[in-house]
N, C-alpha and C positions, 0 to 999 in steps of 0.2 A: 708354655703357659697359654691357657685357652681365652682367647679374647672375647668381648662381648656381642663381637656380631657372628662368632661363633656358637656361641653358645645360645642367641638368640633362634638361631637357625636350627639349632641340636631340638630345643625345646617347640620349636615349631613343626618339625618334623615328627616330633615323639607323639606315636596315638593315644587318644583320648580315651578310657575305658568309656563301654556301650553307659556301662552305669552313671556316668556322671551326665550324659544325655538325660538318661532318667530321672535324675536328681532335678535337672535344670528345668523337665516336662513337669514334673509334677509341680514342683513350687511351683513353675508357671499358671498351674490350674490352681493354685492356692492364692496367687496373687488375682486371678481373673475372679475369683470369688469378693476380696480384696477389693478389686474397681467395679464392680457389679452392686454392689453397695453406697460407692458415691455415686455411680451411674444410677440407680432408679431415681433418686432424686431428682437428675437431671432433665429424666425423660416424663416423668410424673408430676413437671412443677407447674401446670397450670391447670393440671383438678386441683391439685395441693392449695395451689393459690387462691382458684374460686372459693375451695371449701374452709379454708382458714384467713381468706378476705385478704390478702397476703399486698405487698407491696413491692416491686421489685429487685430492690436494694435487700428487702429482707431475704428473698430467694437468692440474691446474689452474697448475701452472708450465711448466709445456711447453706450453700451447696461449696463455698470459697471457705470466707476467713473461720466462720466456727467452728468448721471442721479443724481448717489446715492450723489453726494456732496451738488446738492441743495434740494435734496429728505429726507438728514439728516440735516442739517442745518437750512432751512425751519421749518422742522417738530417742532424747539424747545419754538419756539413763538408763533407758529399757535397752541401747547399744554397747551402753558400758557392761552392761551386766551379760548381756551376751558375747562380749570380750574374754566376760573370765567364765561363762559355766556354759550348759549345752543351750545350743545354739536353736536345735531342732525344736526339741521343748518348748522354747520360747516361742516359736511359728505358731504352734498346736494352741498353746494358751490362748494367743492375738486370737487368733484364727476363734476362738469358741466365743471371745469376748464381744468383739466388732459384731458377730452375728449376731448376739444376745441384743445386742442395744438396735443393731436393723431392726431383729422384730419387735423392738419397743417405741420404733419410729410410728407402727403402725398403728398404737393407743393414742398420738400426740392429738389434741384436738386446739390446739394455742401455737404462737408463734414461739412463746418459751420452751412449752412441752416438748416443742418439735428439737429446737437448739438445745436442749441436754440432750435429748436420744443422741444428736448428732454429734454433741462431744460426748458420750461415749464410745460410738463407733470411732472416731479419731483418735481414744486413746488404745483400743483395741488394735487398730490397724499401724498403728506406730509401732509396734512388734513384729511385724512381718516382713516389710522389705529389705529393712539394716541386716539383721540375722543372715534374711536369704543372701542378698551379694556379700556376704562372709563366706556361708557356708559355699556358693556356685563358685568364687575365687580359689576355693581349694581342692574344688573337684577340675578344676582348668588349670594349665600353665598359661602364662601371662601372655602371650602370642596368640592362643587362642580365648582370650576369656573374652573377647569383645564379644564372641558368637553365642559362648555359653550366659553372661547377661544381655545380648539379645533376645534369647529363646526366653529366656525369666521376662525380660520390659513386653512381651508378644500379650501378656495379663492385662494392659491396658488396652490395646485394640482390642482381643477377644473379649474382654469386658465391658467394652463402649456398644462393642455391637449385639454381644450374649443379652446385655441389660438392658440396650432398649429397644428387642426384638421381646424378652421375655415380660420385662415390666409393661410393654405397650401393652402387648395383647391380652396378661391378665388384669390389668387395669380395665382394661377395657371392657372387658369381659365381668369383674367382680369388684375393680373400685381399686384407688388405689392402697390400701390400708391393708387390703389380701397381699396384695403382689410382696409389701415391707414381709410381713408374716413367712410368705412359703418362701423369701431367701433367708429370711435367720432360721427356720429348720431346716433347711439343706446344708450351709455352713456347721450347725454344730452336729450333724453327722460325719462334717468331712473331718473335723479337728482333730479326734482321736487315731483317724487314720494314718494321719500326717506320717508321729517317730514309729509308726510301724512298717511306713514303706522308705523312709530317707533315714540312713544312717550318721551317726555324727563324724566330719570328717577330724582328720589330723592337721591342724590348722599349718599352714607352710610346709605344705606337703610338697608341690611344684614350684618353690621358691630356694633360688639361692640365697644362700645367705653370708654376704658381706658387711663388714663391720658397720656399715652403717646404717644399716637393721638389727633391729631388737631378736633375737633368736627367738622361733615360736616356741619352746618349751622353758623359754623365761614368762614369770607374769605379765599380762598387759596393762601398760601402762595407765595413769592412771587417768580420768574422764578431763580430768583439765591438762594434762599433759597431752593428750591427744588433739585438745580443741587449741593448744599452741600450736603444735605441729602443724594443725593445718589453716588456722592463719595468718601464718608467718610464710607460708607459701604461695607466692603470688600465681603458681598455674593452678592452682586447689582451689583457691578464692575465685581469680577470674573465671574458671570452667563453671563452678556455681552459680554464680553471677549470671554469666552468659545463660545458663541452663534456666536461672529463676525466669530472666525475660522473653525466653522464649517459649517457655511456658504459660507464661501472662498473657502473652498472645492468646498460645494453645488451649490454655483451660478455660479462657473467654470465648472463644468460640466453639467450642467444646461443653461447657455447660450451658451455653444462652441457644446454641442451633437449633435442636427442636422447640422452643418457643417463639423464635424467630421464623422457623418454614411455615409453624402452625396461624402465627400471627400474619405475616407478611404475604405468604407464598398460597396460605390456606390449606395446608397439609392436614389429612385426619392422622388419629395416632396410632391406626392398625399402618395406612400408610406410612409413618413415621417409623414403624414398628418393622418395615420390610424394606424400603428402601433407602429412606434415611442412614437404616442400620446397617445395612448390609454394603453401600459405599463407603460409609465412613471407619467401617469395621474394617474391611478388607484391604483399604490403601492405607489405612494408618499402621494396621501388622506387617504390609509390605516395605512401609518408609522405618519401622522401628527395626526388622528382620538385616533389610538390606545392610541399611548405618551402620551392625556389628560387625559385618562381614567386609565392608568395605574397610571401614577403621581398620580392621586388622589383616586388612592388603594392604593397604598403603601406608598403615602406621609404623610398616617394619622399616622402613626406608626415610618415611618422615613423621617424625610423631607431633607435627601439628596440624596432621590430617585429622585429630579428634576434636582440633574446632574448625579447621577448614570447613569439611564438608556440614556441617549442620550449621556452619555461617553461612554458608551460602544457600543453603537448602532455603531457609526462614529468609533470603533477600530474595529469592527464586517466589517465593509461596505470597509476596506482598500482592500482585497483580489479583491474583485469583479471590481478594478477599473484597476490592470493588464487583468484579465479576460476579459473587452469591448476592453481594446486596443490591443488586441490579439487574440480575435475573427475569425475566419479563414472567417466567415460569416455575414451579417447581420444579420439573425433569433437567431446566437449564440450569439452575438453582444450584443441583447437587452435582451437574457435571464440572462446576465450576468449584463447588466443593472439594472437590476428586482432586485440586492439588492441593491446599492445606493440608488436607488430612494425612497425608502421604506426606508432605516434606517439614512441616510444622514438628513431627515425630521423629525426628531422624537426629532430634540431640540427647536421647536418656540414654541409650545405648556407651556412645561414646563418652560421653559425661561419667556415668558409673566406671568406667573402662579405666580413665585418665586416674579417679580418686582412689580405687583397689589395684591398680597398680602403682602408686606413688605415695605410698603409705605405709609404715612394717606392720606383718601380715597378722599380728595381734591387737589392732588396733582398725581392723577395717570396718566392725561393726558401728564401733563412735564415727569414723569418719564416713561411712555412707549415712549414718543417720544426719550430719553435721551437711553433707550433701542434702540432702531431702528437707532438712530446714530452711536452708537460705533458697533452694528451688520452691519449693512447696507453701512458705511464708511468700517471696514475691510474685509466684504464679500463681499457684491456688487461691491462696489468700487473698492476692490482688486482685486480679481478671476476671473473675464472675462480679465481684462488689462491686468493680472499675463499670463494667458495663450495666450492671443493674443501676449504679446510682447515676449515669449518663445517661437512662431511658429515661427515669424519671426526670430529669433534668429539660430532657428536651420533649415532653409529652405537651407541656404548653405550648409549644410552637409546633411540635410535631402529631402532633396527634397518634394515632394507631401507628407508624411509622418510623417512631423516639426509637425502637429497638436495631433498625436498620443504622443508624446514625449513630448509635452509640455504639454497632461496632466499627465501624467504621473511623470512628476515634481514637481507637487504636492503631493507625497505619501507623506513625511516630515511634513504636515500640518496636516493630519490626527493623524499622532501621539502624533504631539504639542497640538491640538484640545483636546485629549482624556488628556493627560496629564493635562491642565487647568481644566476640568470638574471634574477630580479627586479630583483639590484644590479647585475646588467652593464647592463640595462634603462636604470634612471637613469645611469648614465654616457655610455652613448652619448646620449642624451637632452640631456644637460648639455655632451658635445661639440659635437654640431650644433649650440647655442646661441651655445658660445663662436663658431664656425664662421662663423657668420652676422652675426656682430656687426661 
């Protein structure tokens, strides 16, 4: 009888086809297209502001919650439905739609105008990431999938720094209204390409199956049967949880940073546009790359290395966030930047890893979308409005300066953050136990 840390080892050792790399590149370039699209907003939001007279708290809901409410909400049907039909398809659609409504960001001349273009892109884009960690879960066995949704979450750094390298300088260059325009035609070039280069996989292709998994060529269950499953699961839940606030961190200082280097530090946006981007670009694909690769060394041995290390990563990354807002300089600014960005990132990785592997394998699209809700409603949704309506907040007393202090107000979360990963820690811990018994 082959036992589980047998069989663990069987499937860790088993090669990867080259293709399923490929599978994992490309939606990676489909997802950077993906966060390139809430990126220009981010990097654009103070022409945006002067030229639609904007308010902070409204940038902070326009880049956060109006996206992220119908970006998670969306997500949770459009994953049911990629449960039971082709999964690919459904990328290509997202993929054409989110673009359509970017380039309608760029007609917005109102603060309303602007907040429909951007819930359309969020219901666009709620089709894309569920689907993908289905499809990248069955081109990987579970040993290795931390590395194959690494390369897929690599969308968000290439996309933070692709976006506010290319949005700066045609902003710059032609306003920002161009820059919205030339990514929704490049997105709906790429749409169609999609199910012509990713095939649809055999869903629990590299999954055993034990009776306590639903067989992948039974139906998948059904959208509220899956959203029991996972929360009546206390490591499903807390890994979410964990994942939301540490992203509320992450996406508050992730959509407020260039208006903060520009405001505080006096950064232009060609500069923002190269250096900004090219830091915060390059240690956040390093902190999301590594995190998969590490989870899935140490996850064999102990599987609450996948809150371990991004708990501590985000208690690790607390110091560094006095350090930017106290920066005497810009150059100082961003070296102090250089740990956030890199260890702030080190929990999507593991996060997705935890919920596609403890889930049966027809039902992973519900439950990454159900992941991406409870992260995405308390990060996205929170963190930019958190700190947008804290600038305004403290602009009376603070003057030009309210944006320094309202991040800054976030150090609390950080600890909160680290705190939940500790208790997702012991659960999955105490899972593996039951597991093995």
């Amino acid at each position: 009888m082959t036992t589980d840390t047998e069989t663990a080892h069987a499937a860790a050792s088993r090669a990867v086809p080259r293709y399923s790399y490929v599978v994992a590149i490309f939606l990676m370039v489909v997802y950077t297209f993906n966060f390139l699209d809430r990126q220009f907003l981010t990097v654009l939001q103070e022409q945006v502001r002067h030229e639609l007279n904007l308010k902070d708290w409204q940038l902070g809901a326009l880049t956060g919650l109006t996206f992220a409410l119908f970006y998670t909400v969306c997500g949770i049907p459009i994953a049911a439905l990629a449960d039971r039909t082709n999964r690919v398809r459904i990328v290509a659609v997202a993929c054409a739609v989110w673009s359509l409504f970017t380039a309608a960001c760029g007609f917005a001349n109102s603060f309303t105008m602007l907040a429909l273009a951007r819930i359309g892109v969020g219901v666009g884009e709620a089709g894309g990431s569920p689907p993908s960690y289905s499809v990248i879960s069955d081109y990987f066995p579970k040993e290795k999938r931390g590395l194959g949704l690494s390369i897929y979450s690599l969308g968000v750094p290439f996309g933070s720094m692709i976006g506010t390298m290319s949005g700066g300088f045609i902003a710059a260059a032609f306003g920002w209204r161009v820059a919205f325009w030339s990514l929704g035609i490049v997105g709906l070039i790429l749409a169609p390409i999609i199910p012509l280069l990713i095939r649809e996989p055999k869903r629990g292709a590299y999954d055993p199956k034990p009776d306590a998994l639903i067989e992948a060529h039974e139906p998948a269950p059904g959208m509220f049967r899956s959203i029991a499953f996972f929360v009546r699961s206390p490591p499903l839940m807390l890994t979410a949880i964990s994942a939301g606030l540490t992203a509320f961190v992450g996406y508050g200082m992730l959509n407020w940073n260039p208006s903060f280097l520009i405001r505080e530090k006096h950064m232009t946006l060609p500069q923002i546009a190269v250096w900004y981007a090219l830091v915060s670009g390059l240690c956040m694909a390093l902190g999301t790359f590594a995190s998969g690769a590490i989870v899935d060394r140490l996850g064999r041995k102990n599987p609450a290395a996948y809150a371990l290390v991004p708990g501590f990563a985000i208690l690790l990354s607390t110091p560094f966030l006095w350090g930017v807002a106290y920066a005497p300089t810009w150059p100082v600014a961003l070296m102090f930047l250089a740990g956030p960005s890199l260890l702030n990132n080190m929990y999507l990785a593991p996060a997705i890893a935890v919920v596609q592997n403890g889930v049966p394998q027809n039902s992973r699209g519900t439950s990454g979308a159900l992941l991406l809700f409870i992260l995405n409603l308390i990060g996205l949704g929170g963190g930019p409005l958190f700190v947008g309506a804290m600038s305004d907040h403290f602009k009376p007393q603070f003057g030009e300066h309210a944006l320094k202090y309202a991040l800054l107000s976030m150090t609390p979360i950080f600890f909160v953050a680290f705190l939940c990963q500790m208790a997702a820690a012991v659960m999955l811990r105490r899972q593996a136990r039951r597991a093995a018994l």
